[in-house]
C-alpha positions in Angstrom: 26.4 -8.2 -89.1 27.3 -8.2 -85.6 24.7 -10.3 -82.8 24.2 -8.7 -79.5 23.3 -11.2 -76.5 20.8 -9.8 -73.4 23.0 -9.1 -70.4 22.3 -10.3 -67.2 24.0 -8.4 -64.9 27.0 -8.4 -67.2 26.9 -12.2 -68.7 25.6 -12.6 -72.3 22.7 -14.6 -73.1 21.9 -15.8 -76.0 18.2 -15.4 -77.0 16.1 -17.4 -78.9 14.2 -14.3 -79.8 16.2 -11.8 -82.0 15.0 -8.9 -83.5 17.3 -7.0 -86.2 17.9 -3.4 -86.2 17.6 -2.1 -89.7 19.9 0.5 -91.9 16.9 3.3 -92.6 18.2 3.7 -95.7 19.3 0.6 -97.8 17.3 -2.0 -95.8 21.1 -3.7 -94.4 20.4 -5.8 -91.0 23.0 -3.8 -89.1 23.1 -6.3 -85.7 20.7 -9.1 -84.2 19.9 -8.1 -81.2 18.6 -10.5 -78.5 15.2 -10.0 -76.9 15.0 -10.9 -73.1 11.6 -11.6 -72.0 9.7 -10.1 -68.7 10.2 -13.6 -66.8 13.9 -13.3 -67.3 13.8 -10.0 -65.6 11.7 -11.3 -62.9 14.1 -13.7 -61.9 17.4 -11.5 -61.9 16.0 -8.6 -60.6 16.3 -11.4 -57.6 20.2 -9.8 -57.5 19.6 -6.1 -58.0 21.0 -6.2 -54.4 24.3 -7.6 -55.3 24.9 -4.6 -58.0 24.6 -2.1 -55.3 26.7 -4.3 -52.9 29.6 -4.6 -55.5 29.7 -1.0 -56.2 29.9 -0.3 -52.4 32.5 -1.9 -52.6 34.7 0.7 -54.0 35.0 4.5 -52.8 32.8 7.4 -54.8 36.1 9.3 -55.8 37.2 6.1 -57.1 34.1 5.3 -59.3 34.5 9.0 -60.8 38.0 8.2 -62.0 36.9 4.8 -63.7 34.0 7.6 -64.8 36.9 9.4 -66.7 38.3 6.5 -67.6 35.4 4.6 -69.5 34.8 8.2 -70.9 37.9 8.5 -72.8 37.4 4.5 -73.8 34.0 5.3 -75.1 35.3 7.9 -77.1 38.8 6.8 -78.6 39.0 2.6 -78.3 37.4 -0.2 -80.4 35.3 -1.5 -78.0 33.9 -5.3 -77.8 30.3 -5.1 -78.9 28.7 -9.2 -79.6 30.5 -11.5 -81.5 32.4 -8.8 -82.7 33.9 -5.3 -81.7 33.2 -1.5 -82.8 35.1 1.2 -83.3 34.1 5.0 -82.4 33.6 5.3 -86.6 31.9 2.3 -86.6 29.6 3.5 -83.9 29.3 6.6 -85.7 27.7 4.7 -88.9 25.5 2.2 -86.9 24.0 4.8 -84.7 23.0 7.1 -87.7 22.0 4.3 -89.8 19.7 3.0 -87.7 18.3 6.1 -85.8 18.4 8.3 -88.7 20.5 11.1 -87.2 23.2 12.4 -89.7 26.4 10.7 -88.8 28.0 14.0 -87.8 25.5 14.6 -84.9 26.3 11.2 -83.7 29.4 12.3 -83.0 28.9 15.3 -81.3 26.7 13.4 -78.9 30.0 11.3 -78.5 31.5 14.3 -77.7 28.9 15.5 -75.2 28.8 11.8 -73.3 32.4 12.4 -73.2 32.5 15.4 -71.9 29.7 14.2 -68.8 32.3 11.7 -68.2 35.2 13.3 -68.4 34.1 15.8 -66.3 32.4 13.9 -63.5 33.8 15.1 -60.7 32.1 18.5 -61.4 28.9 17.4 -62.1 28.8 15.1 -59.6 29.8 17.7 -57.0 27.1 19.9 -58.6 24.0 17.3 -58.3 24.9 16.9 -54.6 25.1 20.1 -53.6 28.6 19.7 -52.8 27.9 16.9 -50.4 30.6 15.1 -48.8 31.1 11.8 -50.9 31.2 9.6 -47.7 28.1 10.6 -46.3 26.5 9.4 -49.3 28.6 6.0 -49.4 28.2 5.6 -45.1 24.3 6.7 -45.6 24.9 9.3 -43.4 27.4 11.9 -41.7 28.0 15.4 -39.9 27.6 18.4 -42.6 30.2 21.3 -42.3 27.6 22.9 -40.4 27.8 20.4 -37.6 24.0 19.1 -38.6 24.2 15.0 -38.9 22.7 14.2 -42.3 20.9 10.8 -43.9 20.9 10.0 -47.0 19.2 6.6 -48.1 19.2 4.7 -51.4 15.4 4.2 -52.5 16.7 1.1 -54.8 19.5 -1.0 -55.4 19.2 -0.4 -59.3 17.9 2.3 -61.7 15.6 1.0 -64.6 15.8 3.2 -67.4 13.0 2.7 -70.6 15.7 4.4 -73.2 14.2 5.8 -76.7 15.2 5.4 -80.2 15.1 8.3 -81.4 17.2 10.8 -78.8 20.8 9.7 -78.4 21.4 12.5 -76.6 19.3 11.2 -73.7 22.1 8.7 -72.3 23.9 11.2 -70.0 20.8 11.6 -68.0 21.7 8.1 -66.2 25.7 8.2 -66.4 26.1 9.7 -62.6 24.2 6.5 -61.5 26.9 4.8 -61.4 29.4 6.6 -59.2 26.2 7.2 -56.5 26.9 3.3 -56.2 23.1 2.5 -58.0 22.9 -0.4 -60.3 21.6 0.1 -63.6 18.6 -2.0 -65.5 18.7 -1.1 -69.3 15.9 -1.6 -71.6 17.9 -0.2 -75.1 15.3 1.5 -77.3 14.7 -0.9 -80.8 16.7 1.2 -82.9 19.4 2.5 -81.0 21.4 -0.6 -78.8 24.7 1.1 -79.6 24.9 3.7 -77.0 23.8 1.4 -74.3 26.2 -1.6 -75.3 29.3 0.6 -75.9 28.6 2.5 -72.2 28.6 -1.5 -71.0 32.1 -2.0 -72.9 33.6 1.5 -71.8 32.6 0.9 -68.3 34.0 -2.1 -67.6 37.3 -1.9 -69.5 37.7 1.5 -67.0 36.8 -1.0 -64.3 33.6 -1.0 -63.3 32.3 -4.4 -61.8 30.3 -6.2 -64.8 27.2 -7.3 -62.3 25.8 -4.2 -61.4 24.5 -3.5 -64.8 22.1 -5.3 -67.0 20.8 -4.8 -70.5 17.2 -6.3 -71.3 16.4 -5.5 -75.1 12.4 -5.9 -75.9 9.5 -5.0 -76.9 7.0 -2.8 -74.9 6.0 -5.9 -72.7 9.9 -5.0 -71.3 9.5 -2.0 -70.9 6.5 -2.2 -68.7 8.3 -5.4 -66.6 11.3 -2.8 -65.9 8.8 -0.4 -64.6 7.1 -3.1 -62.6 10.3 -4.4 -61.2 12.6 -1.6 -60.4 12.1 0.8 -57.4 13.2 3.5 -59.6 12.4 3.8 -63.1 13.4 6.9 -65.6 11.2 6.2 -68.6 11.1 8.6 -72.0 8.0 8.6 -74.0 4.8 10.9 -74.9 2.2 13.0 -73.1 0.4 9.5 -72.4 3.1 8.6 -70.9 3.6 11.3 -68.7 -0.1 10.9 -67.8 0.2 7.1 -67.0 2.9 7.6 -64.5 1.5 11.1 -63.3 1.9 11.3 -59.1 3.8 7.6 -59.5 7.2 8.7 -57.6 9.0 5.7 -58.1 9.3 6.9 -62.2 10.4 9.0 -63.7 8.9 10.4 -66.6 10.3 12.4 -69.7 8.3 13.3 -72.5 7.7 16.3 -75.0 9.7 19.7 -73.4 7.3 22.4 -75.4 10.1 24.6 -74.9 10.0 28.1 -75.7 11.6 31.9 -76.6 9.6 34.4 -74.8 9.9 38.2 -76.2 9.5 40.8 -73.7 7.9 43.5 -74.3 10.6 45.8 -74.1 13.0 43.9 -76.0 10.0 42.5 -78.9 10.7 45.6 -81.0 14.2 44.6 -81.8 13.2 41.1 -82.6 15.5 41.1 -85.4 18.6 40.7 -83.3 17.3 37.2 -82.2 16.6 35.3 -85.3 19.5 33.4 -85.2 19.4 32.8 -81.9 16.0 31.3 -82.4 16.9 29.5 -85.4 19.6 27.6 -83.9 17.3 26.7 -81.6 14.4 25.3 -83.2 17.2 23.5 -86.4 20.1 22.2 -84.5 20.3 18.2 -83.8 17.5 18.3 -86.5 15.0 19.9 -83.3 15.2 16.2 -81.5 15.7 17.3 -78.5 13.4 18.2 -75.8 15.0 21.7 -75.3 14.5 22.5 -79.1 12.3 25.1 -79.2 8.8 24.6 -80.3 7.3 27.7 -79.7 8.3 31.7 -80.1 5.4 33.7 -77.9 5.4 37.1 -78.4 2.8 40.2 -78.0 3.7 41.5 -81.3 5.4 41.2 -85.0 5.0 38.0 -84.8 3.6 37.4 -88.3 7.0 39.2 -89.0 8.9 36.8 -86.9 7.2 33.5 -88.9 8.1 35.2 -91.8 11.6 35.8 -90.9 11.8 32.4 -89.1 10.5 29.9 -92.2 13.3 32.0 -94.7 15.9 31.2 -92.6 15.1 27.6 -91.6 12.7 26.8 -94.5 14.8 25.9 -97.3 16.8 23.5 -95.8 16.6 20.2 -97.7 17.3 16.3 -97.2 20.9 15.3 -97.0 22.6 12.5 -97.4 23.3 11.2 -93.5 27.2 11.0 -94.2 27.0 14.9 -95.2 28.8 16.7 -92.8 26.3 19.6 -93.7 22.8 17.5 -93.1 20.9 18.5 -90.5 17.6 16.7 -90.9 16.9 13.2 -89.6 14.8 10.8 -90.7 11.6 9.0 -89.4 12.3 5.7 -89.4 9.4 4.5 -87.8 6.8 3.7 -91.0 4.3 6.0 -91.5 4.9 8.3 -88.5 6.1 11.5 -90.2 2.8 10.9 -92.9 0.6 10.8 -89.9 2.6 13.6 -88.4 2.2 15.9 -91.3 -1.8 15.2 -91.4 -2.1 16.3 -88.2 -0.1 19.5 -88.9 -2.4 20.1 -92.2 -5.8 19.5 -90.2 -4.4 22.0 -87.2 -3.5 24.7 -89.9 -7.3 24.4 -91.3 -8.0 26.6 -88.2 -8.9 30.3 -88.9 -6.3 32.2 -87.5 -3.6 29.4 -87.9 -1.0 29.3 -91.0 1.7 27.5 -92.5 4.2 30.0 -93.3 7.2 27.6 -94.7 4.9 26.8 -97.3 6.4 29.2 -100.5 9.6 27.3 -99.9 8.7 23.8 -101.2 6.7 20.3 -99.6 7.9 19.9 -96.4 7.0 16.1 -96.5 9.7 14.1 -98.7 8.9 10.2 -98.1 11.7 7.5 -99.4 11.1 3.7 -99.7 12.2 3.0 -96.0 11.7 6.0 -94.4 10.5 9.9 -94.6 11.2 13.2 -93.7 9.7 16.3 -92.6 11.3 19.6 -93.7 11.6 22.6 -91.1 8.2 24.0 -90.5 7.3 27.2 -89.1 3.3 28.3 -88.2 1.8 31.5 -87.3 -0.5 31.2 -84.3 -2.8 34.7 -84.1 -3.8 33.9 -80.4 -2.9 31.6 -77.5 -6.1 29.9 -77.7 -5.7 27.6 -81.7 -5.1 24.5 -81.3 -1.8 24.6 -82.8 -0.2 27.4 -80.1 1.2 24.3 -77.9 2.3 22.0 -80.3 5.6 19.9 -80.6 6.8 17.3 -83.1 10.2 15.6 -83.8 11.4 17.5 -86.3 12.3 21.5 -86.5 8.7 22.5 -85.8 8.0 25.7 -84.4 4.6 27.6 -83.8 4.8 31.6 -83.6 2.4 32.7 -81.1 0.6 36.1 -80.3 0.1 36.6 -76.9 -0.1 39.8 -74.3 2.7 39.5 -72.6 0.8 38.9 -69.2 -1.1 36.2 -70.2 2.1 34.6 -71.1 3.1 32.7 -68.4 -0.6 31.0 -67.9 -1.0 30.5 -71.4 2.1 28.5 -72.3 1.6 25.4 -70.0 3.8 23.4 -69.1 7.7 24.3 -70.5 10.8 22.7 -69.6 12.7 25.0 -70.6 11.8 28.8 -71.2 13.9 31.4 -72.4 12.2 34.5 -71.7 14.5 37.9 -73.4 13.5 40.8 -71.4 15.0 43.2 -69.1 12.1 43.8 -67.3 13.2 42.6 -63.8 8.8 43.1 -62.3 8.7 40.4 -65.3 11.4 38.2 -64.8 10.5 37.7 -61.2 7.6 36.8 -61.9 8.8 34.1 -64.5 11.0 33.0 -61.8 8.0 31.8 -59.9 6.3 30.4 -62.3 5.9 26.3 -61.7 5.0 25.4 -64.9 8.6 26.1 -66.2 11.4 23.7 -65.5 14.1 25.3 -66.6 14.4 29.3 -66.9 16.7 30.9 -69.1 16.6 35.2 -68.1 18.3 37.0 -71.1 19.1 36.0 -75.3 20.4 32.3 -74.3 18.8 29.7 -77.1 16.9 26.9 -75.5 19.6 24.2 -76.1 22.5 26.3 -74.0 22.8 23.7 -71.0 24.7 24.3 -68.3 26.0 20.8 -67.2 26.7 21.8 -63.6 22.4 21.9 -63.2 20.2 19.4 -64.1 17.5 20.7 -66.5 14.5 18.1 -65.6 15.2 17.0 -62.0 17.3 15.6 -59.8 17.9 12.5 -60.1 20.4 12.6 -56.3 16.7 13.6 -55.5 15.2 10.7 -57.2 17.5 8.1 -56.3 17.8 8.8 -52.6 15.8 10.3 -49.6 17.1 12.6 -47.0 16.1 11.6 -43.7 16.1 12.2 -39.8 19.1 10.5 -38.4 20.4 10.6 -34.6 22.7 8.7 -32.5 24.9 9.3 -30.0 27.9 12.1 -30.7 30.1 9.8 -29.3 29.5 7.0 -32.1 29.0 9.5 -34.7 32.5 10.9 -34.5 34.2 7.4 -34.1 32.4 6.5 -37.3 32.5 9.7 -39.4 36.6 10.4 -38.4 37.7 6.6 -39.2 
């Protein structure tokens, strides 16, 4: 059992208060982990200004390498982690143990927060619009163009409200770093791992320990990171989108309700898109926000459910160290029993049905935790209640729906992947501002391109452009030293 001290601004502290993250299987106290309080935020946020002046301190291009650096570390060394040290199996196991995620996916998010490391220099380029790294470092500068830019820092620090439950999130917040922001982490209850081997990884690559602290906690911390950071990224539900709605100092990513939308000039074929949708609805056991929870179409749809629940229906519970599992577990008690009651009183509506139900109970429950099997329902209109629905699981509703009502009808998506070759369409879809993120052809929901972010900017969020004169004189003796 390893015990994990609060960091503040890169010193441990040892807490009083521990709280001990829990294998979801066998009941094993994995790690301690100690629980920082919102007065002990309130007093170091006091030095959020010293983690942004210690990361000016060194060059952009030379935070990106340290980038690739800690990226290869994070994947490859044993790692300090507490009063003891992790490997990247050991990770591996403690992540899927206490998350529920098999141990195999664990790893290929390894692979992915590698890769976001590793390749930096791109991304980074990409989320700046291919801005010249020292205007961003001076604060401002002369564009190609000739046109002086600003660009100022809303905060010294970031304060990110991580989940449990969505490894995967963690390379939202890894550019932060090289844009010489500090970061405040509250760790989600179950999953300390990623946040505390990032910690390790960065500073063995050479990142200055001060301009990142880690505050586990309850929700009372969660809430004091909010309060006390300028900028906040914070991952929760639709509540918690609504709480911070119009709030631009956070952040807020919740449920993605993303969808496949069949065109009508394509729907008739639907058959060559069944796997494409079934990847994305099943894989990374339909997690993510860019799983797919919805497949709209005008027509064949019941066909569609059908086709959809036998190829993603009989897929059972695995053992997490099968390299074939691709369910995870709810480790939370009694969510995926509350979860499937609420997916039995929707499918009480007339014109609503559970079509994965010839293949067997979809909810198996364990004596620590549950599952749900992958569920597919049949929606015969827009308008039931369970047409705009998404769970953590591979849920998907199958909905009938004109194709012109579509893009009213689906709400709010963050990502879309409409497959049509109707161009009238596809423009139209291109204007739409309820989608975030529009895919135009037979891409599956979780295809990201890494080069463009999929729910904001966060160059965007972290800094405003602004008017900025002086005279040409100083501006080229500044800008040419």
């Amino acid at each position: 059992m390893l015990n994990i001290p609060v960091l503040r601004w890169g010193e441990p502290y040892k807490s009083l208060d521990t709280d001990e993250v829990i294998h979801h299987r066998t009941g094993e106290v994995l790690a301690k982990v100690g629980q920082a309080n919102p007065g002990l935020l309130a007093r170091d946020i006091r030095k959020a200004d010293r983690a942004r002046e210690v990361l000016r301190e060194i060059p952009i291009k030379d935070l990106i390498e340290m980038m690739k650096k800690a990226g290869d570390l994070y994947i490859n060394a044993t790692l300090p982690l507490g009063d003891g040290e992790q490997s990247p199996d050991d990770f591996a196991r403690q992540q899927s143990a206490s998350t529920g995620l098999p141990e195999h996916m664990c790893k290929f998010n390894m692979e992915k927060n590698h890769f976001v490391l590793n390749n930096m220099d791109q991304i980074f380029d990409a989320l700046t619009r291919g801005l010249d790294l020292e205007i961003l470092e001076r604060g401002f500068g002369v564009e190609e163009r000739g046109v002086p830019v600003s660009y100022q820092a809303q905060s010294p620090v970031l304060g990110m409200v991580l989940p449990s439950n969505s490894p995967g999130v963690h390379t939202l917040w890894m550019p932060v770093i090289p844009m010489q922001i500090g970061l405040i982490l509250k760790p989600g209850p179950q999953e300390p791992w990623t946040p505390y081997r990032m910690f390790a990884a960065f500073t063995g690559a050479g990142i200055p320990k001060e301009c990142i602290g880690i505050y586990p906690g309850g929700p009372d911390m969660g809430a004091e990171t909010v309060n006390r950071c300028g900028r906040v990224m914070i991952f929760g539900s639709m509540q918690t989108v609504k709480n911070y709605a119009g709030n631009e100092h956070v952040q807020v990513h919740g449920p993605g309700y993303s969808k496949i939308l069949l065109g009508d000039d394509v729907v008739d074929q639907w058959e060559d898109y069944i796997d494409l949708m079934a990847d994305s609805i099943y894989k990374n056991s339909g997690r993510g926000c860019i799983n797919c929870s919805g497949v709209w179409a005008s027509r064949h749809t019941g066909e569609i459910a059908a086709a959809l629940a036998d190829r993603v229906g009989p897929h059972e519970v695995q053992d997490p160290t099968d390299p074939e599992a691709g369910l995870a577990a709810f480790t939370v008690p009694n969510q995926a029993e509350a979860i499937w009651s609420m997916i039995e009183e929707g499918c009480e509506e007339v014109g609503t049905s559970h079509v994965t139900a010839k293949h067997g109970d979809r909810l198996v429950q364990m004596e620590r935790c549950d599952y749900i099997r992958p569920t597919i329902l049949h929606c015969n209109s827009p308008d039931r209640k369970m047409a705009n629905t998404e769970y953590m699981f591979p849920f998907t509703t199958v909905v009938k729906c004109p194709q012109e009502q579509m893009i009213d009808k689906i709400g709010g998506t963050l990502v879309a992947s409409a497959i049509t070759n109707d161009e009238e369409w596809a423009a139209q879809l291109t204007d739409a501002t309820n989608i975030d993120r529009l895919n135009i052809g037979a891409i599956p929901t979780i295809a990201l391109n890494w080069l463009q972010p999929h729910e904001g900017s966060i160059v965007d969020f972290l800094f405003r452009a602004r008017a900025y004169q002086t005279p040409d004189e100083r501006l080229q003796r500044i800008c040419s030293q």
